[in-house]
GUNU-50691 format. One line per field, with one value per residue: residue number from 1; residue in one letter; x, y, z of N, C-alpha, C in turn. Coordinates in steps of 0.1 Angstrom, whole numbers, plus 5000, padded with zeros to 4 digits. Example, Ala and Ser with C-alpha at 12.3 -4.5 7.8 and 13.67 -1.06 7.14 Angstrom:
2
resi: c(1,2)
resn: c(a,s)
nu: c(5132,5128)
nv: c(4943,4978)
nw: c(5078,5071)
cau: c(5123,5137)
cav: c(4955,4989)
caw: c(5078,5071)
cu: c(5132,5129)
cv: c(4967,5000)
cw: c(5078,5079)
END
This chain:
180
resi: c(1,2,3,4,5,6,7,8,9,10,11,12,13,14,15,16,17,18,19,20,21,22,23,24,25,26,27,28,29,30,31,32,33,34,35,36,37,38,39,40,41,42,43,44,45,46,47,48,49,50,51,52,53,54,55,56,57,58,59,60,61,62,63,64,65,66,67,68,69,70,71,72,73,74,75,76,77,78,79,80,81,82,83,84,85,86,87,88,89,90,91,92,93,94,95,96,97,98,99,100,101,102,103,104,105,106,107,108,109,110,111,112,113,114,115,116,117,118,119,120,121,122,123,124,125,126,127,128,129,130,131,132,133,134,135,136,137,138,139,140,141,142,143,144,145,146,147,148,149,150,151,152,153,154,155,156,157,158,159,160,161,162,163,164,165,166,167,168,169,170,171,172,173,174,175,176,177,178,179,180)
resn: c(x,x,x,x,x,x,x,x,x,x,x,x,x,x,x,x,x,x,x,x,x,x,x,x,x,x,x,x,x,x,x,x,x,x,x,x,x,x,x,x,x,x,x,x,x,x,x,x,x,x,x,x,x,x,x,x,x,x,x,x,x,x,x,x,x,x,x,x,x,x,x,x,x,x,x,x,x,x,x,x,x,x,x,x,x,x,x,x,x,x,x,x,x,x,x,x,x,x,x,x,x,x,x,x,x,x,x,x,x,x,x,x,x,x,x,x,x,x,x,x,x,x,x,x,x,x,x,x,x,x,x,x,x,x,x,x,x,x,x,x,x,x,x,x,x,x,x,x,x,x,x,x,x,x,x,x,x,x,x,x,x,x,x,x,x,x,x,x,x,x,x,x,x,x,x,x,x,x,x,x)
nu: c(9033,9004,8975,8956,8922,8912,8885,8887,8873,8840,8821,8790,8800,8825,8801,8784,8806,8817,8788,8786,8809,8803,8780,8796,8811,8789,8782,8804,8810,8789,8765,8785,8804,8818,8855,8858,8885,8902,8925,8938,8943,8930,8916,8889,8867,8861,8858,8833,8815,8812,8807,8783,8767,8774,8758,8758,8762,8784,8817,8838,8872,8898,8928,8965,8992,9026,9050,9084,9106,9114,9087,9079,9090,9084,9103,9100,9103,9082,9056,9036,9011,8984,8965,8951,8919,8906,8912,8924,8924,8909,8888,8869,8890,8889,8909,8907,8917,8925,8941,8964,8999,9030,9032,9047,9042,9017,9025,9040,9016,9001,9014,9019,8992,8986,8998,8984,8961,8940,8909,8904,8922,8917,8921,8907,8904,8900,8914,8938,8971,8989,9012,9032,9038,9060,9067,9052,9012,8986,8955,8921,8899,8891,8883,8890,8918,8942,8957,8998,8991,8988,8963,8934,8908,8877,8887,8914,8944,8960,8984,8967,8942,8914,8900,8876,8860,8837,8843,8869,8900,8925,8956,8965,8995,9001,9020,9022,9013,9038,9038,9053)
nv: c(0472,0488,0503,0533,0547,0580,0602,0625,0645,0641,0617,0629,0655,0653,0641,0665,0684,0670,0676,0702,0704,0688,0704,0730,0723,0713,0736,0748,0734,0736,0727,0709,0679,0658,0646,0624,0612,0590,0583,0556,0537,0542,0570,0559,0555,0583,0595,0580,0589,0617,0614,0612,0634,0651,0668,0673,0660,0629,0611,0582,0570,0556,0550,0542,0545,0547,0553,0549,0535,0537,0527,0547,0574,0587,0585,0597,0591,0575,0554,0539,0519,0509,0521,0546,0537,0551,0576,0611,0631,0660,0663,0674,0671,0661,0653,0630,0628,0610,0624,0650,0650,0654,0663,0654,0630,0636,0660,0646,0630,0650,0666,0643,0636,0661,0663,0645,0656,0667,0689,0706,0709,0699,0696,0675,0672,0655,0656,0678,0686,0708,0721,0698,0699,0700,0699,0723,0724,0731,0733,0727,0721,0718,0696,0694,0707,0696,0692,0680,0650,0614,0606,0584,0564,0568,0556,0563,0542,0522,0502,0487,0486,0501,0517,0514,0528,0554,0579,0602,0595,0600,0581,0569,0557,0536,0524,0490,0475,0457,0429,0411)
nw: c(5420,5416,5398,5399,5388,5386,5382,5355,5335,5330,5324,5313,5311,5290,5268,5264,5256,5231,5218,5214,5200,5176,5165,5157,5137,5122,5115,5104,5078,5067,5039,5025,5023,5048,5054,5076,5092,5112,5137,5145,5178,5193,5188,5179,5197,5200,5174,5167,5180,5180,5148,5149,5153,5135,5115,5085,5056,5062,5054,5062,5069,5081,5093,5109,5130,5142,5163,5163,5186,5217,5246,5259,5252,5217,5187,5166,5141,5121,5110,5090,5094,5091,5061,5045,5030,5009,4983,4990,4977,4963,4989,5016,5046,5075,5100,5129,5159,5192,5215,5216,5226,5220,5194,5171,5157,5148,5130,5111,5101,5092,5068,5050,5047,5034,5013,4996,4983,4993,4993,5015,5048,5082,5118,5145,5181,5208,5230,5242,5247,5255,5266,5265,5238,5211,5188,5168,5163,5146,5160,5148,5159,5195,5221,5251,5263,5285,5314,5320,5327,5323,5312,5303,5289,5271,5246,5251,5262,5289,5287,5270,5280,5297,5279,5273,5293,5300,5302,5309,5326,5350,5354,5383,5398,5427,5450,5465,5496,5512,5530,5556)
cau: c(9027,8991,8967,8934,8916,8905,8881,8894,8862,8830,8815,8783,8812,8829,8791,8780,8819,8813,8778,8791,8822,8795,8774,8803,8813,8781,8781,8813,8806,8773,8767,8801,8803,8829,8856,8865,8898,8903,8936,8932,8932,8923,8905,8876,8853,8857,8849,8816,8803,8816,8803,8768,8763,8775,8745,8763,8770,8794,8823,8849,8881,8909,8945,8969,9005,9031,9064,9092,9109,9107,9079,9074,9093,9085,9117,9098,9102,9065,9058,9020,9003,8972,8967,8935,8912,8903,8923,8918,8922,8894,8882,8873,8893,8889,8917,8901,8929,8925,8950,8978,9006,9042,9024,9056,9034,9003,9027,9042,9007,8991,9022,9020,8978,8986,9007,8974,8961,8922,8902,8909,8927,8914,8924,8898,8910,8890,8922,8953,8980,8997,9028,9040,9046,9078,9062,9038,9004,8974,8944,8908,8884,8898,8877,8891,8927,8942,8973,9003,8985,8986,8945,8930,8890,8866,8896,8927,8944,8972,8987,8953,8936,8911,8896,8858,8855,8832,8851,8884,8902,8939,8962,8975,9000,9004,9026,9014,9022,9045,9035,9064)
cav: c(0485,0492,0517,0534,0556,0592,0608,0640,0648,0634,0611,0642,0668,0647,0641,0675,0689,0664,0679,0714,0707,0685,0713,0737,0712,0717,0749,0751,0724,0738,0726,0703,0665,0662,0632,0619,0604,0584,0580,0544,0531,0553,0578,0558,0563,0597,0598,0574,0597,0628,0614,0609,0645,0664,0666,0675,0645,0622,0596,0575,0565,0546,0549,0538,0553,0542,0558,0536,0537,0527,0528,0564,0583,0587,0589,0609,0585,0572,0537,0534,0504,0511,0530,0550,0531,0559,0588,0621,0638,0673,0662,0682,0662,0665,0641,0626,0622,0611,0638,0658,0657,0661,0667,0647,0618,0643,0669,0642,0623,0658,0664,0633,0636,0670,0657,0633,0670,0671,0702,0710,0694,0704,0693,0678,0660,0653,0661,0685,0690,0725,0721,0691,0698,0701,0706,0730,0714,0734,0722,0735,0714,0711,0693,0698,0710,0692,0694,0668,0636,0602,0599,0570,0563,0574,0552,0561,0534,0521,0491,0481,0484,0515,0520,0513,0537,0564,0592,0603,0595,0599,0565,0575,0542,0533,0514,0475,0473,0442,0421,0399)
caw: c(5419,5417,5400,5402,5379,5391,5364,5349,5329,5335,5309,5311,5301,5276,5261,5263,5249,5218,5208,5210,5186,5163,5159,5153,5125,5116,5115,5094,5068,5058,5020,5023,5026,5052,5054,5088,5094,5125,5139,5157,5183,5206,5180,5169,5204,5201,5161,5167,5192,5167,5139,5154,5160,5127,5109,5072,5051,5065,5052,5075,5067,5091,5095,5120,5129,5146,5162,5166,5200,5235,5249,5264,5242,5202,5184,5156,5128,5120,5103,5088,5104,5082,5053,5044,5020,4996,4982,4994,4962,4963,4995,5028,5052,5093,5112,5140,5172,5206,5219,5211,5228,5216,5177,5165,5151,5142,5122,5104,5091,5082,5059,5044,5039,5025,5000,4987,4973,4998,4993,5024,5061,5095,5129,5156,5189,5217,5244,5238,5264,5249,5271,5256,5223,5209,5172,5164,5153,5141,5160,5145,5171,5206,5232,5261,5267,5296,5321,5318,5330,5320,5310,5298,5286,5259,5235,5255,5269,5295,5285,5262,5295,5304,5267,5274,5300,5292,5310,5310,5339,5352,5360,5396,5404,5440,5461,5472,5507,5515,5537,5562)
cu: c(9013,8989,8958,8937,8911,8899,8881,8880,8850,8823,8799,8793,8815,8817,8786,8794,8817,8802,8782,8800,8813,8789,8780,8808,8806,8782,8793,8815,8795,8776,8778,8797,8820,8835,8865,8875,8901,8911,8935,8949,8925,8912,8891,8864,8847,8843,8837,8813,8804,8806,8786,8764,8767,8764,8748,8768,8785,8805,8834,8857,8892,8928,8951,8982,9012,9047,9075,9102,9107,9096,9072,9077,9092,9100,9114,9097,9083,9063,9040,9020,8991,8970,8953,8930,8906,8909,8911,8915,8904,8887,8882,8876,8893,8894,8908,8910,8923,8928,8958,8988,9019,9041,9037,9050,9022,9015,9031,9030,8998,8997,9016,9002,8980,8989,8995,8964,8938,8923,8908,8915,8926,8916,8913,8904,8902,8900,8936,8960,8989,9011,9034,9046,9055,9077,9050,9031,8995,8965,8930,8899,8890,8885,8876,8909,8931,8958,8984,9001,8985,8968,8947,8911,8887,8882,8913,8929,8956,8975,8970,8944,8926,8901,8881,8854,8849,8834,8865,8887,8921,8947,8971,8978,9001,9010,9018,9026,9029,9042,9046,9058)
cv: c(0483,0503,0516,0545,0569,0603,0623,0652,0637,0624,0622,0649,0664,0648,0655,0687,0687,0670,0691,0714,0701,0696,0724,0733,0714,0724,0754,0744,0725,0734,0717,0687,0665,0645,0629,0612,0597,0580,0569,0542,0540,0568,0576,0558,0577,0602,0594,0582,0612,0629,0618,0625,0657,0661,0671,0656,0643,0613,0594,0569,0564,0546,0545,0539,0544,0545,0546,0547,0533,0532,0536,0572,0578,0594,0596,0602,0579,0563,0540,0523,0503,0519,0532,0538,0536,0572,0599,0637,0649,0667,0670,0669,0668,0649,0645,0623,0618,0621,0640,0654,0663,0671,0661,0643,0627,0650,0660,0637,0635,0664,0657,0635,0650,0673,0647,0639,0668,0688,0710,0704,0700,0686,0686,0670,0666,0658,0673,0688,0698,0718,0716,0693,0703,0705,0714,0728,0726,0723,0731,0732,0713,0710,0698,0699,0709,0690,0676,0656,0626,0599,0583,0572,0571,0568,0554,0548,0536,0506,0478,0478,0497,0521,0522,0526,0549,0576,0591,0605,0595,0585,0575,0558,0547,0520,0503,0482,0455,0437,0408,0391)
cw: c(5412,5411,5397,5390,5384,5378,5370,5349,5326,5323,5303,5306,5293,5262,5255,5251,5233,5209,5202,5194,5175,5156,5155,5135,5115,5103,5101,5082,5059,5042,5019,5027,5034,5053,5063,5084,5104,5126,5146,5166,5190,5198,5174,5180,5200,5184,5157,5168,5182,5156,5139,5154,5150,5119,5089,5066,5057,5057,5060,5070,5084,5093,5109,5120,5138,5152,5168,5181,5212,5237,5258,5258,5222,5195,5167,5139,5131,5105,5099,5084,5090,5076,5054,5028,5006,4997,4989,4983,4966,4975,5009,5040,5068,5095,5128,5150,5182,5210,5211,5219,5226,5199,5170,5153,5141,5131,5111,5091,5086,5070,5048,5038,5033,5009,4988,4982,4981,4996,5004,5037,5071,5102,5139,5167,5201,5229,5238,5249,5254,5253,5271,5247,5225,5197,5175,5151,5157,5143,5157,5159,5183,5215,5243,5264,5283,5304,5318,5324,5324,5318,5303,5294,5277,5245,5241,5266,5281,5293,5273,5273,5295,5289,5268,5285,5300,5298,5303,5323,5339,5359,5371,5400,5418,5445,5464,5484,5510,5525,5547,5566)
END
């Protein structure tokens, strides 16, 4: 089996999506030092290009999650891979996602940063698919809300495959033909 890429949203839309929510960010941060979070892997294109574009003081912290389970379904437990590097203690904190979609994994780590007592904890994710979830996650910033597809690009991957691509695009597999 074979597959192709067919883009979703255009690497112009993605670009243009991004400024908007920066300058909303802005907008809502006025006077505030704001303190990104970046869920990796697939979260830290987006929060570059993010970051670049809120014009309020910035700082960047790193984490990295982990659901244990086979390898399509999350079985809801959640392992941290990488911890943040500085507390969050009185701080305005914005999690940075790739997507949404079950919010399993997300409900659990904004818990858990809530518990480490920030000023405040907003939401931003560059994709959300609604009709997944199964938890209900509070998102502040949404990108682009997008139907049940397999994407990939702008940090999402398929198999560590598809990451560079500066679109978002859908993995449609296809049949090899056999050959006698």
């Amino acid at each position: 089996m074979s597959e192709k890429v067919r883009v979703m949203l255009s690497e112009e839309a993605v670009d243009k999506k991004i400024q908007e929510i920066g300058e909303q960010i802005s907008r809502d941060y006025e006077g505030k030092q704001v303190h990104l979070v970046c869920v990796l892997k697939g979260g830290s294109f987006f929060m570059c290009e993010l970051a670049k574009r809120i014009t309020v003081p910035v700082s960047l912290d790193f984490m990295s999650v982990s659901s244990y389970g086979s390898e399509t379904k999350s079985s809801g437990v959640v392992r941290i891979v990488k911890d943040l590097d500085e507390p969050l203690k009185d701080k305005d904190v914005l999690v940075v996602e790739d997507i949404i979609d079950s919010g399993r994994t997300l409900s659990y780590l904004l818990e858990m940063l809530r518990d480490r007592g920030p000023k405040s904890l907003k939401l931003c994710t560059l994709l959300d698919k609604p009709e997944r979830r199964v938890v209900d996650v509070h998102v502040d910033y949404t990108c682009f809300q997008i139907p049940d597809e397999f994407v990939v690009g702008y940090g999402l991957d398929y198999d560590q495959r598809y990451r560079n691509l500066p679109y978002i695009g859908v993995v449609e597999f296809e049949d090899e033909e056999v050959i006698d």
